[in-house]
FITORFI-908136 format. One record per residue (C-alpha): x, y, z. Coordinates in steps of 0.2 Angstrom, whole numbers, always signed. Example, Ala and Ser with C-alpha at 12.3 -4.5 7.8 and 13.67 -1.06 7.14 Angstrom:
+-------+-------+-------+
:    xx :    yy :    zz :
+-------+-------+-------+
:   +62 :   -22 :   +39 :
:   +68 :    -5 :   +36 :
+-------+-------+-------+
***
This chain:
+-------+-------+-------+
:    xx :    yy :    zz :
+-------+-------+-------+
:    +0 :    +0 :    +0 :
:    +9 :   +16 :    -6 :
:    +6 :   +29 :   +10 :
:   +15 :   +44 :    -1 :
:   +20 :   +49 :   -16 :
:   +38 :   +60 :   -19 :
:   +33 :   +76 :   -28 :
:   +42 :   +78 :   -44 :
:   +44 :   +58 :   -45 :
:   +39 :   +46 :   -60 :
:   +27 :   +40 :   -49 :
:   +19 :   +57 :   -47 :
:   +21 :   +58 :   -66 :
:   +10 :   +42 :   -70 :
:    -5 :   +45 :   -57 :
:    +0 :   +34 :   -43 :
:    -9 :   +41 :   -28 :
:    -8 :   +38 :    -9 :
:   -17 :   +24 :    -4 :
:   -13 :   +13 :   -21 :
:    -9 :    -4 :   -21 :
:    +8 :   -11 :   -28 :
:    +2 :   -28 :   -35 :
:   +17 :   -33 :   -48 :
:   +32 :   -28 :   -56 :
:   +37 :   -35 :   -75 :
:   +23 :   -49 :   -69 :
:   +31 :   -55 :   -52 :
:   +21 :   -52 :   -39 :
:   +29 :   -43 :   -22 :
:   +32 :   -52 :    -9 :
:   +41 :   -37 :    +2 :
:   +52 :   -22 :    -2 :
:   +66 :   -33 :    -7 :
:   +57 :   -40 :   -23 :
:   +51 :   -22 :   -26 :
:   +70 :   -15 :   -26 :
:   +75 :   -30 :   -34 :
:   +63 :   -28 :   -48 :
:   +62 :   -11 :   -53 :
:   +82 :   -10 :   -56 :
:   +81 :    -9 :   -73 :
:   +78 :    +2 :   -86 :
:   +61 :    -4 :   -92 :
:   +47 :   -10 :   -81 :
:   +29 :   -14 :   -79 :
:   +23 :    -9 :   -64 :
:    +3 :   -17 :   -58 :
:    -6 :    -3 :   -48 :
:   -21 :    -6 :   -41 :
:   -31 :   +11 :   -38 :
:   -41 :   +15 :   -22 :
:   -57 :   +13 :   -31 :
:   -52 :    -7 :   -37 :
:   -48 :    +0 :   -54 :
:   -29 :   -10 :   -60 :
:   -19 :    -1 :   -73 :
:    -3 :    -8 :   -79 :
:   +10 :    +8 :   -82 :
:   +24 :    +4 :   -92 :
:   +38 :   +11 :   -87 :
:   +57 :   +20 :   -96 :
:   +69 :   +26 :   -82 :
:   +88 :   +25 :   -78 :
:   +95 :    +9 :   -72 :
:   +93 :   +10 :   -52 :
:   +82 :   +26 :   -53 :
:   +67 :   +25 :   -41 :
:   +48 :   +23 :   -43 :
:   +46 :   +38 :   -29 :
:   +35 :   +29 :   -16 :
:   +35 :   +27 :    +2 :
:   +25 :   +12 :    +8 :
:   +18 :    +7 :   +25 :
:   +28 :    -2 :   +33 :
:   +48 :    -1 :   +29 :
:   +48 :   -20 :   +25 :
:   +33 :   -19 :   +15 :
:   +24 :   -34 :   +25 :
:   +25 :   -39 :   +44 :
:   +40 :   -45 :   +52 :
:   +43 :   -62 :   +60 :
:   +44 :   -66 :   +79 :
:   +57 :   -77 :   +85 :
:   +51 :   -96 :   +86 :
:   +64 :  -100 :   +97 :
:   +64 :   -99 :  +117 :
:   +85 :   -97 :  +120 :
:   +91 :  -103 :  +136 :
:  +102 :   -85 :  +136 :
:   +88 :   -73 :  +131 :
:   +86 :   -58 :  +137 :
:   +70 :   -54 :  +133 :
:   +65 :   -68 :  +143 :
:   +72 :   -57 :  +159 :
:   +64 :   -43 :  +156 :
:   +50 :   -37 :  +171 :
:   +32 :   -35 :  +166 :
:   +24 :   -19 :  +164 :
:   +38 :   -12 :  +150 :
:   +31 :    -4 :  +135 :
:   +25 :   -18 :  +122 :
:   +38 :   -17 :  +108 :
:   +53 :   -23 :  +123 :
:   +46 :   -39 :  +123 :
:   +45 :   -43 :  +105 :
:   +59 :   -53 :   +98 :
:   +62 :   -54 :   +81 :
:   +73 :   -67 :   +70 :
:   +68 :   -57 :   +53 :
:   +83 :   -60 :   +38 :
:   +77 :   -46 :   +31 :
:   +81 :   -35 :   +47 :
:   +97 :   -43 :   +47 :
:  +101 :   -35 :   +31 :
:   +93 :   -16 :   +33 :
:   +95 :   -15 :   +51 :
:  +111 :   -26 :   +57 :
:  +100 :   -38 :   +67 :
:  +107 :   -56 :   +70 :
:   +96 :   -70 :   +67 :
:   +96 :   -87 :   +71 :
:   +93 :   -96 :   +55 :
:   +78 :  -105 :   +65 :
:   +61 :   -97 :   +52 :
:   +68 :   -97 :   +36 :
:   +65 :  -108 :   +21 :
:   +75 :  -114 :    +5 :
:   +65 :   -99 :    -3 :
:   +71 :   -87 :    +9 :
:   +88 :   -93 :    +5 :
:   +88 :   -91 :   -13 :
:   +81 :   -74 :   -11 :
:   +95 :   -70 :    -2 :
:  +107 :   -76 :   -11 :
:   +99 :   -72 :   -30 :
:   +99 :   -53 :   -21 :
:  +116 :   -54 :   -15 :
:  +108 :   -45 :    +2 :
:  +124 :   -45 :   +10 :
:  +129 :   -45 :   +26 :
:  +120 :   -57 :   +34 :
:  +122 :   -57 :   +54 :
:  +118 :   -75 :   +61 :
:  +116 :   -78 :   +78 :
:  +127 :   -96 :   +79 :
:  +130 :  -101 :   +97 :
:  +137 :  -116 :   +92 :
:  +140 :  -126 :   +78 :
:  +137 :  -143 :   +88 :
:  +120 :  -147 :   +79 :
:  +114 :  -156 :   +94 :
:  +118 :  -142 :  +108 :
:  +111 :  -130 :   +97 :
:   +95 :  -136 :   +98 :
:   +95 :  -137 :  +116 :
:  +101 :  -118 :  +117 :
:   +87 :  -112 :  +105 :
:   +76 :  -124 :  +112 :
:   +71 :  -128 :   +93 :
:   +73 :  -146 :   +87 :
:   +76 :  -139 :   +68 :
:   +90 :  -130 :   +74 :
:  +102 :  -139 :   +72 :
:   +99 :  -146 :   +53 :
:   +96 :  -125 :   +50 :
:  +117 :  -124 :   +52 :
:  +115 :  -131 :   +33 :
:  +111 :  -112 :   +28 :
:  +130 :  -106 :   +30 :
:  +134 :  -117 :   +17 :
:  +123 :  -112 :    +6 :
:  +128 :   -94 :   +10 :
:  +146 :   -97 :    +8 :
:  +142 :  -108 :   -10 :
:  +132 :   -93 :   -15 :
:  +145 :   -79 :    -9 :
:  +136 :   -70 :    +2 :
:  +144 :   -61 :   +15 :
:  +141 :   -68 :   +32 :
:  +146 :   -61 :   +53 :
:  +142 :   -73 :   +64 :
:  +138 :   -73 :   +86 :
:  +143 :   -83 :   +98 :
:  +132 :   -82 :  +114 :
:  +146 :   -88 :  +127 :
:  +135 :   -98 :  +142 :
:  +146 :  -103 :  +155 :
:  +148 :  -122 :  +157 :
:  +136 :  -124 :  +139 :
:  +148 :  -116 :  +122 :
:  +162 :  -113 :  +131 :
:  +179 :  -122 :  +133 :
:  +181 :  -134 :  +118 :
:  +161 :  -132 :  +112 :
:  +169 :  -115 :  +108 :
:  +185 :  -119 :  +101 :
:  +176 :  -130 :   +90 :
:  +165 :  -117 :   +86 :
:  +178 :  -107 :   +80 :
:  +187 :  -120 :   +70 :
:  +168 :  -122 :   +60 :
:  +166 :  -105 :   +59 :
:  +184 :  -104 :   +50 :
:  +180 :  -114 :   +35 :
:  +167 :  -100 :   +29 :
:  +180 :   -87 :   +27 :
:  +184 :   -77 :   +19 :
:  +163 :   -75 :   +15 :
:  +161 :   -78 :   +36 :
:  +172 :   -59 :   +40 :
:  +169 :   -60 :   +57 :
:  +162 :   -71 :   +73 :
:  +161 :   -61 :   +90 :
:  +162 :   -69 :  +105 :
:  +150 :   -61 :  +120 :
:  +146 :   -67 :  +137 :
:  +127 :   -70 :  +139 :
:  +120 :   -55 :  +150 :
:  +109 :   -61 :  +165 :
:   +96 :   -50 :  +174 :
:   +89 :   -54 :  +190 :
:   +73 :   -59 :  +185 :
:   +78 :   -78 :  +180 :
:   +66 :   -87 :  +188 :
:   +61 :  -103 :  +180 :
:   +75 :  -102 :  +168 :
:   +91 :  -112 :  +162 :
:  +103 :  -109 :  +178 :
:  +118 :   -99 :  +170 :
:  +132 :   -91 :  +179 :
:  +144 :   -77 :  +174 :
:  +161 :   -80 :  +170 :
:  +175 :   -77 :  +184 :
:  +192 :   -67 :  +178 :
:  +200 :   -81 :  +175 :
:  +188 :   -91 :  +163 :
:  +187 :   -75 :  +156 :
:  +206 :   -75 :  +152 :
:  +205 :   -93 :  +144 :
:  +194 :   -87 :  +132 :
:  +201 :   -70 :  +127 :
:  +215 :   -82 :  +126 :
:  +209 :   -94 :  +115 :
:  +203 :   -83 :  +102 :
:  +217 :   -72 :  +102 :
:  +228 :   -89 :   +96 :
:  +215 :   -89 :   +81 :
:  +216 :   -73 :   +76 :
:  +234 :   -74 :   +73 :
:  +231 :   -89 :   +64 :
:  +216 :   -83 :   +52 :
:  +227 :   -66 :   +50 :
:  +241 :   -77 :   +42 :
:  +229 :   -87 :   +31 :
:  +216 :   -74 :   +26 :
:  +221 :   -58 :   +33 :
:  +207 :   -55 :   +44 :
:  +210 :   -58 :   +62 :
:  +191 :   -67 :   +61 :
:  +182 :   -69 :   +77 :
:  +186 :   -56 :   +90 :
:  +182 :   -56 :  +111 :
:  +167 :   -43 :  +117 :
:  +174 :   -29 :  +126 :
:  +166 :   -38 :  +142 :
:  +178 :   -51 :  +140 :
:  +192 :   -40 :  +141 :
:  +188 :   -30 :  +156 :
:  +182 :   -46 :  +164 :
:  +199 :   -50 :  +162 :
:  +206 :   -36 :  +166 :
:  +216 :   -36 :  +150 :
:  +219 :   -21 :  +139 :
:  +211 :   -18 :  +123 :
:  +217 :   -24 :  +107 :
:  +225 :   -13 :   +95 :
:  +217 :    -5 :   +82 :
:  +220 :   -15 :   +68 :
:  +216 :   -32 :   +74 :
:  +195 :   -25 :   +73 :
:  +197 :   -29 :   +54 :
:  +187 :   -11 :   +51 :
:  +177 :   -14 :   +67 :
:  +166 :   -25 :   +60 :
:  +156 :   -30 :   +75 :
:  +155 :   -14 :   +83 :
:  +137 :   -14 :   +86 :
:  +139 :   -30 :   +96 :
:  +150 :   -22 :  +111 :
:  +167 :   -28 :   +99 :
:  +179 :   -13 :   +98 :
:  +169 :    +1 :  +107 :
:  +183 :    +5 :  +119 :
:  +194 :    +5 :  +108 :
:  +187 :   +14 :   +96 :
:  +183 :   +27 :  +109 :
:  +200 :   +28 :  +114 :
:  +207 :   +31 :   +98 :
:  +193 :   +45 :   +94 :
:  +199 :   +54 :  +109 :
:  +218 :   +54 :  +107 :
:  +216 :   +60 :   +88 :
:  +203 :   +76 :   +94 :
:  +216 :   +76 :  +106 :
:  +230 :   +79 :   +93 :
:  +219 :   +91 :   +84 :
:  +220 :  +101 :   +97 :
:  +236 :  +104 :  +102 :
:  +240 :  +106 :   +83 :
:  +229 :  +122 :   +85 :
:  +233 :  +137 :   +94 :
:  +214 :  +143 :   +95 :
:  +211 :  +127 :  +104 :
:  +223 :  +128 :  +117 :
:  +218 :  +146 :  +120 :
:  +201 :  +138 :  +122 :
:  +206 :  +125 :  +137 :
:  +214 :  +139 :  +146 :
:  +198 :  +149 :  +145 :
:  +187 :  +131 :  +152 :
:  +177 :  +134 :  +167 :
:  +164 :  +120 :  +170 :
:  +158 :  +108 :  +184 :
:  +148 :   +93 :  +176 :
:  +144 :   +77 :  +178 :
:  +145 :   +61 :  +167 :
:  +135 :   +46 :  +171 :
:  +137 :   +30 :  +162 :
:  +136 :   +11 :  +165 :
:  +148 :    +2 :  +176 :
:  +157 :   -10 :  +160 :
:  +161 :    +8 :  +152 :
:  +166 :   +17 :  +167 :
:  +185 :   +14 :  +170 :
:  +187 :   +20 :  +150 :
:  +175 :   +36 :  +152 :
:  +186 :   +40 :  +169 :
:  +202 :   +39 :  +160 :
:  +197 :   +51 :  +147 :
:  +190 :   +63 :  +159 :
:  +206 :   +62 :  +168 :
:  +214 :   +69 :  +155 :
:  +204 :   +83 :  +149 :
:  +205 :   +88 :  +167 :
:  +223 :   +88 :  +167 :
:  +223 :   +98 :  +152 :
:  +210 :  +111 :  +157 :
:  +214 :  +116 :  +177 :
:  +196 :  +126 :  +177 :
:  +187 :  +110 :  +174 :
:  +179 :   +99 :  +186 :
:  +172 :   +80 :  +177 :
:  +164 :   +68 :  +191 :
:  +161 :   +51 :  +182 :
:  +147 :   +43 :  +189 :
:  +145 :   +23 :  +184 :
:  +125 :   +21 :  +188 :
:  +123 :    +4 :  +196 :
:  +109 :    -6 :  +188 :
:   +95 :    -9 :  +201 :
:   +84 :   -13 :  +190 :
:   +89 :   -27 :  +179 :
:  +100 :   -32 :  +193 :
:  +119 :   -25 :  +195 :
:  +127 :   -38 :  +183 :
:  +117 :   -27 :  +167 :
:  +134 :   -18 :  +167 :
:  +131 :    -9 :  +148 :
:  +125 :   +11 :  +150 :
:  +110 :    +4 :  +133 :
:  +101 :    -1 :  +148 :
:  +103 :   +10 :  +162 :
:   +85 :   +17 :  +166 :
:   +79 :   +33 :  +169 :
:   +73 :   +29 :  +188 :
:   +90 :   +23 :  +192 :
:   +98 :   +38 :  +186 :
:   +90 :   +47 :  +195 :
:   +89 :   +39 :  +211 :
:  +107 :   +35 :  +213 :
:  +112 :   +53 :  +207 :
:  +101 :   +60 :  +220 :
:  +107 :   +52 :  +234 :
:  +126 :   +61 :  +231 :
:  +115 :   +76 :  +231 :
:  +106 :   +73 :  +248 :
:  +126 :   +68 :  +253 :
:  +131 :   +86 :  +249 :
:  +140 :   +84 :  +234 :
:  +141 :   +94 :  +219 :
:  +134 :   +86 :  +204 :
:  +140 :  +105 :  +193 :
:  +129 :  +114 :  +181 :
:  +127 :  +100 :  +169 :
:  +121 :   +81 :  +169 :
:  +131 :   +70 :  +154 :
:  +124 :   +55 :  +148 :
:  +128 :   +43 :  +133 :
:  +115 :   +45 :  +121 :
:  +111 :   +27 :  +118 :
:  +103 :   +26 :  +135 :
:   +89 :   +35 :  +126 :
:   +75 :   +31 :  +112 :
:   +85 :   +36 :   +97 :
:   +76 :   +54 :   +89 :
:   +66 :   +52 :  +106 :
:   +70 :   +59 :  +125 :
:   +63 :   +45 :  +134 :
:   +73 :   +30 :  +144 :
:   +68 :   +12 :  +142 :
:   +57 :   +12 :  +157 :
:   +47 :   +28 :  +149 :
:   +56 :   +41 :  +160 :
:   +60 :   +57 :  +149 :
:   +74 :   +67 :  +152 :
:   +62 :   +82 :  +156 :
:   +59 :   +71 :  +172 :
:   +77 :   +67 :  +178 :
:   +80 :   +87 :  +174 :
:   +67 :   +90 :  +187 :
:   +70 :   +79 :  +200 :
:   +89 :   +82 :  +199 :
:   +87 :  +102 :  +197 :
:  +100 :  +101 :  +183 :
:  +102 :  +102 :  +165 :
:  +102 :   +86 :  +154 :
:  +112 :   +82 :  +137 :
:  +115 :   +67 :  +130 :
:  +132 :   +62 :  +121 :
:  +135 :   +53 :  +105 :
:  +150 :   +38 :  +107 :
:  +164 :   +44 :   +98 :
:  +178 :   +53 :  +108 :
:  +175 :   +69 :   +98 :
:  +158 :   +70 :  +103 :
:  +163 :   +67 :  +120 :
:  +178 :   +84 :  +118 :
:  +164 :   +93 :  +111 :
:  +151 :   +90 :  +125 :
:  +166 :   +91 :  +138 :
:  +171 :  +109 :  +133 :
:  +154 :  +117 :  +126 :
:  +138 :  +121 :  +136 :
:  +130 :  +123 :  +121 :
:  +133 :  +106 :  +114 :
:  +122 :   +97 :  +103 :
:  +122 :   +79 :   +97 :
:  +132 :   +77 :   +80 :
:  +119 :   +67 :   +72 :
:  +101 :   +62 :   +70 :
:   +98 :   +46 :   +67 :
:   +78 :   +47 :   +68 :
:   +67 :   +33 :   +69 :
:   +66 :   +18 :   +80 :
:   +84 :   +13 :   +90 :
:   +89 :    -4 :   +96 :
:  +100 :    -6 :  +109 :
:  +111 :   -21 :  +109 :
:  +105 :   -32 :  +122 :
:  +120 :   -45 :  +126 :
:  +117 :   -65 :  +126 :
:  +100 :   -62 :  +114 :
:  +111 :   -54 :  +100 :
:  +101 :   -38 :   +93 :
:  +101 :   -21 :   +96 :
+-------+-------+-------+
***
């Protein structure tokens, strides 16, 4: 169903209206928006409308190769999306408290998500059709949720006895050259040890199609009751595994050169091992999943760092700095965020940062990740150093990821508007590059870099989405 039409487009030009049907294009029928884009490529096309009054005309269509019809429809998809089939012995979804907003609790395992979102999917609802779609449209990449590539433990992780045989689907992927990243959940006692090293060793034969497989620790709330007893991983396990992969990545560098399947940041604090260098991230190819944020954050810093002492305005500019302000963040980012504020302190004497890590009551304090800090804990926790007399400054910092992107609102429907009131302080969110957090640092009047509009999804570890 088309809901608008671009002025000035060939749509406009051949009489398609708001509220006209799509039907077929050059005689397929469309399934969902990947058929429509894949269709009307070329230069000639027949394009099936039905009008608003039941009316069908077939418009024959001369355009440049690529050059769009000029219609938005209802849905970006262009049909519903698919709900996971799966019940995961990790997910978080599962460990989520009633009484959220409705769209928290729905998991989807939609392929076509994977491609125009960066979702990772478990394989689990898809058909041979769905594989030759993918394929025939090269939609590339494709993110699969893996696990493990033991057929048998993987059905009892997704609690699905097809999914196992649904492994099959890489190869049909890597026979097809589509480009592939893959997850690894990491469950404690379940895909760890040699289930993981065997994993990897799988995983390896799909390069160089497979770029990358990310290795996260599975994220447990306190509301687990009922569910597969997991425990988290101590310092030393931890190190076993950052361990492990590291000997791969050498190994797949020499062979392939791509260091392949990279450890979560988690794993590496957990550890309490440094980051590794920028280069062995391959491009940061599994940023979204926690895999190089620090780093990447660092790096971002020490260059806007350089800038500045490259230019004399700018040095001028830190001697003029006088702010008190505070930053909050999650615990798991803390340490990092401390650093850099430590610096810029050194650098500016009239500045005053107090990094706050916000503990998370709410999901239970081993949620470490600032995406699922919630408004009610920001404020309550903040709070109490107030009512302890301390100085909070004239301006409250938060990552802007613990917000609804394009929206000022907090995952348990607390706006920023509320936490300015009950604080008595001004709030501004920051985006996660270390420039952004220069910028916001130095400037009272700072404003977010970008605006991504729309939805967000906030990577949720051991389910695999953002």
């Amino acid at each position: 169903m088309v809901r608008k039409v671009i002025l000035g487009s060939i749509a406009e030009e051949m009489g398609i209206e708001a509220g006209d049907e799509i039907l077929a294009v050059n005689d397929n029928q469309i399934e969902d928006v990947f058929d429509y884009r894949y269709l009307m490529k070329d230069e000639y096309v027949e394009v099936l409308v039905r009008k608003a009054d039941g009316e069908e005309w077939l418009l024959e269509i001369d355009k440049d190769y690529d050059e769009e019809l000029g219609v938005e429809f209802d849905s970006d998809l262009m049909s519903g999306y698919r709900s996971c089939t799966n019940k995961c012995i990790f997910c978080f979804i599962d460990q989520m408290p009633p009484g959220m907003r409705e769209t928290l609790y729905f998991k989807d395992d939609d392929s076509r998500l994977s491609f125009l979102q960066g979702n990772y999917i478990t394989l689990t609802n898809m058909s041979d059709h769905d594989v030759e779609r993918i394929i025939k449209m090269q939609l590339a990449p494709i993110n699969i949720s893996v696990q493990t590539t033991n057929p048998a433990l993987r059905c009892e992780m997704l609690h699905n006895r097809f999914a196992g045989e649904k492994l099959r689907y890489l190869d049909r992927f890597y026979e097809g050259h589509v480009e592939m990243n893959g997850q690894i959940v990491c469950c404690k006692g379940v895909n760890d040890g040699e289930e993981l090293r065997r994993s990897i060793e799988d995983l390896m034969k799909y390069l160089p199609f497979m770029r990358s497989v990310s290795v996260v620790p599975a994220g447990l709330s306190k509301f687990r009751e009922g569910l597969y007893p997991l425990e988290l991983f101590t310092k030393e396990e931890a190190e076993r595994i950052v361990d492990m992969i590291e000997s791969y990545q050498k190994t797949c560098f020499d062979r392939y050169g791509l260091h392949f399947v990279h450890a979560s940041d988690e794993f590496y604090l957990l550890a309490e091992r440094d980051f590794p260098e920028e280069e062995r991230y391959d491009g940061y190819i599994q940023l979204e999943n926690g895999v190089g944020m620090m780093r990447l954050f660092r790096e971002e810093f020490a260059e806007a760092l350089r800038m500045m002492d490259d230019d004399r305005n700018s040095q001028q500019r830190l001697g003029r700095v006088k702010r008190s302000l505070t930053m909050a963040t999650g615990k798991l980012a803390f340490s990092v965020i401390r650093e850099a504020a430590d610096r810029m302190q050194a650098l500016c004497p009239g500045l005053t940062i107090h990094v706050q890590a916000i503990r998370n009551d709410f999901f239970g304090e081993t949620i470490t990740v600032a995406g699922l800090v919630t408004g009610q804990d920001l404020i309550a926790q903040l709070r109490e150093r107030q009512q302890a007399g301390e100085d909070l400054g004239e301006t409250l910092l938060i990552p802007s990821n613990m917000l609804r992107s394009g929206e000022q609102v907090f995952l348990d429907d607390i706006t920023v508007q509320d936490v300015e009131r009950a604080l008595g302080l001004p709030v501004k969110a920051v985006e996660a590059g270390g420039q952004d957090f220069v910028d916001a640092v130095l400037d009272p009047a700072y404003r977010m870099g970008r605006d991504n509009g729309g939805e967000s999804f906030v990577y949720v570890k051991g389910y695999g989405d953002r």
